[in-house]
N, C-alpha and C positions, 0 to 999 in steps of 0.2 A: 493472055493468061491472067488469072484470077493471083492478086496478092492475097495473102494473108499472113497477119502478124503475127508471127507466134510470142513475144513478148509479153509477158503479164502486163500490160500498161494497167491495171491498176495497179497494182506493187510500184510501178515506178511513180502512178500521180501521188501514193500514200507516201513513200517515200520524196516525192519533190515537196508535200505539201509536210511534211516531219523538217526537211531541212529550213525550208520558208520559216517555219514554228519556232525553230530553233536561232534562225538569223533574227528574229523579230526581239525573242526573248533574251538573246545578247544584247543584240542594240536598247532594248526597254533597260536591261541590267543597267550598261554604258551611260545611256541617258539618265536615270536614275543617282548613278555613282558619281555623274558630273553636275547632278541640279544638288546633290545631299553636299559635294564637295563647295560648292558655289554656295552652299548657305552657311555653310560651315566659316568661310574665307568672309564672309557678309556678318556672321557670329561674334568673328575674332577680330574683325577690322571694329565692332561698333565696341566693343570690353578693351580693346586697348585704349580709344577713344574716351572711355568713361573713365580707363585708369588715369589718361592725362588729365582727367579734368580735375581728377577725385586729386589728383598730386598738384596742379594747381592752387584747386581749393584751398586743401592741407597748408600749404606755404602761406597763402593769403592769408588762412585763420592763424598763424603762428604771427606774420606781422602784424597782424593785429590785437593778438594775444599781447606782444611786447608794446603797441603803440599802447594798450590800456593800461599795463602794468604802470609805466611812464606816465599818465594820467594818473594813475593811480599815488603813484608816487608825486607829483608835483600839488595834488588833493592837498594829503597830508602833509607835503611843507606849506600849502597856501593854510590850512590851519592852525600850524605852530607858525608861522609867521603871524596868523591873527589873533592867535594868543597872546603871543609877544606882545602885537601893537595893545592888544587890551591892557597888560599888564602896564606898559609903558605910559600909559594913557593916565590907567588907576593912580600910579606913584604921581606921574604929573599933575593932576590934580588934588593929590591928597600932600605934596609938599608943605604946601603952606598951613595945612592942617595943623602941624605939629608946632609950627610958631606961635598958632595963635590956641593951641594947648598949654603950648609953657603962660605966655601971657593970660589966659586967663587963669589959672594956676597961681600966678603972682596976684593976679588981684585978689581973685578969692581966698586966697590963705592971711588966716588973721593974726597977729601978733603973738609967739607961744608957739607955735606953731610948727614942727621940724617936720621933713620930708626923709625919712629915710632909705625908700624902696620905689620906685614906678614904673610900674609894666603894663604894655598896652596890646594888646589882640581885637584886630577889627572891631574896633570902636569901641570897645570895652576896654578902661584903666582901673588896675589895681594901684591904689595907694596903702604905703609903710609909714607909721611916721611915729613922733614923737608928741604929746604935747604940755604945757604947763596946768591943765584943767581938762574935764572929761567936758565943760562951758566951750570950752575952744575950739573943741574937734565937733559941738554941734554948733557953733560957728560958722566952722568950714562949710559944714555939709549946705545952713542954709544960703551963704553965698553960689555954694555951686548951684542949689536951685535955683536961684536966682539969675545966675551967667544965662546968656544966651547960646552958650556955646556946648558948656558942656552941664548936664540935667541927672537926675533921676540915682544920687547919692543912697548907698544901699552902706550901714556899719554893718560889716563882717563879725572882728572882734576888736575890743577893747578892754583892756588891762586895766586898772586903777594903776596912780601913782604907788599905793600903799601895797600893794604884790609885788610889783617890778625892784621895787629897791633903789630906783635910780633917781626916783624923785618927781618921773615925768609918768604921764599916761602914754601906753603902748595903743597905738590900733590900728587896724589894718580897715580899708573903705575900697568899694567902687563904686565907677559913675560911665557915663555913657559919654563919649564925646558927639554932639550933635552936629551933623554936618548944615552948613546955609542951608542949601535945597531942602534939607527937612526943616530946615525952620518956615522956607516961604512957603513952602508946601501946607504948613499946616497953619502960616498965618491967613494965605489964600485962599483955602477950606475953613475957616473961623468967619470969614468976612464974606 
């Protein structure tokens, strides 16, 4: 006896080959959802990775922020320490300066002669004084030219005896106190 199928076999190959379509394109989905999932996971692993570094960093630049401050700050005491040492330096050598201000002071001052007032700002003295003749006080002045030490007498003012009332002439002078080093300085530039 002869078979025959009565089945649509095509309807069922269209239908076997609708379900194949359909398992393919779940599994494509699947596969898909698990490579987009897996780069996502690969995403998140390398941005936390960079966040440690970035918080790292950050710490690093903060101690180091503090190590400069502290640099910074020991700067500024190593400056005012060397200021310090300059000034300490300047007065240590300018002590004896003042000794041999007054002594030349005494020798220059000539007979008549009264000292009233003397003030001194970096090498420059103001003198006050009294004298018996307006003779005496250009006296003074040419001894100080003359000192080695101390040069270059400027009269300010000077009173006569006969305004003052007191008998004496008033004047006020200044001069330069000359320190060594300018004097060898400029005997060594002469020679």
């Amino acid at each position: 006896m002869a078979r025959i199928n009565l089945l649509p076999w095509r309807e069922a190959r269209r239908q076997r080959r609708q379900r194949d379509l359909v398992s393919a394109i779940v599994a494509a989905v699947i596969v898909t959802l698990l490579a987009g999932f897996a780069v996502q996971m690969q995403f998140s692993s390398m941005i936390d990775s960079q966040k440690e570094r970035n918080t790292f960093l950050s710490q690093q630049i903060q101690e180091l922020n503090k190590i400069i401050k502290e640099i910074d700050r020991l700067e500024a005491r190593k400056q005012d320490l060397l200021a310090s040492m300059k000034i300490i330096q300047t007065l240590q050598e300018s002590r004896p300066e003042i000794v041999r201000l007054f002594d030349e002071l005494v020798t220059a001052m000539p007979e008549g002669v009264f000292i009233v007032d003397l003030k001194q700002s970096d090498g420059n003295i103001t003198l006050q004084g009294r004298a018996q003749s307006n003779a005496r006080v250009s006296a003074l002045m040419r001894n100080i030219e003359d000192s080695e030490w101390i040069g270059s007498p400027q009269l300010l003012v000077i009173e006569n005896k006969d305004q003052t009332g007191t008998g004496l002439s008033h004047f006020r002078l200044s001069f330069k106190q000359e320190r060594k080093k300018e004097k060898e300085d400029e005997q060594s530039d002469a020679g």
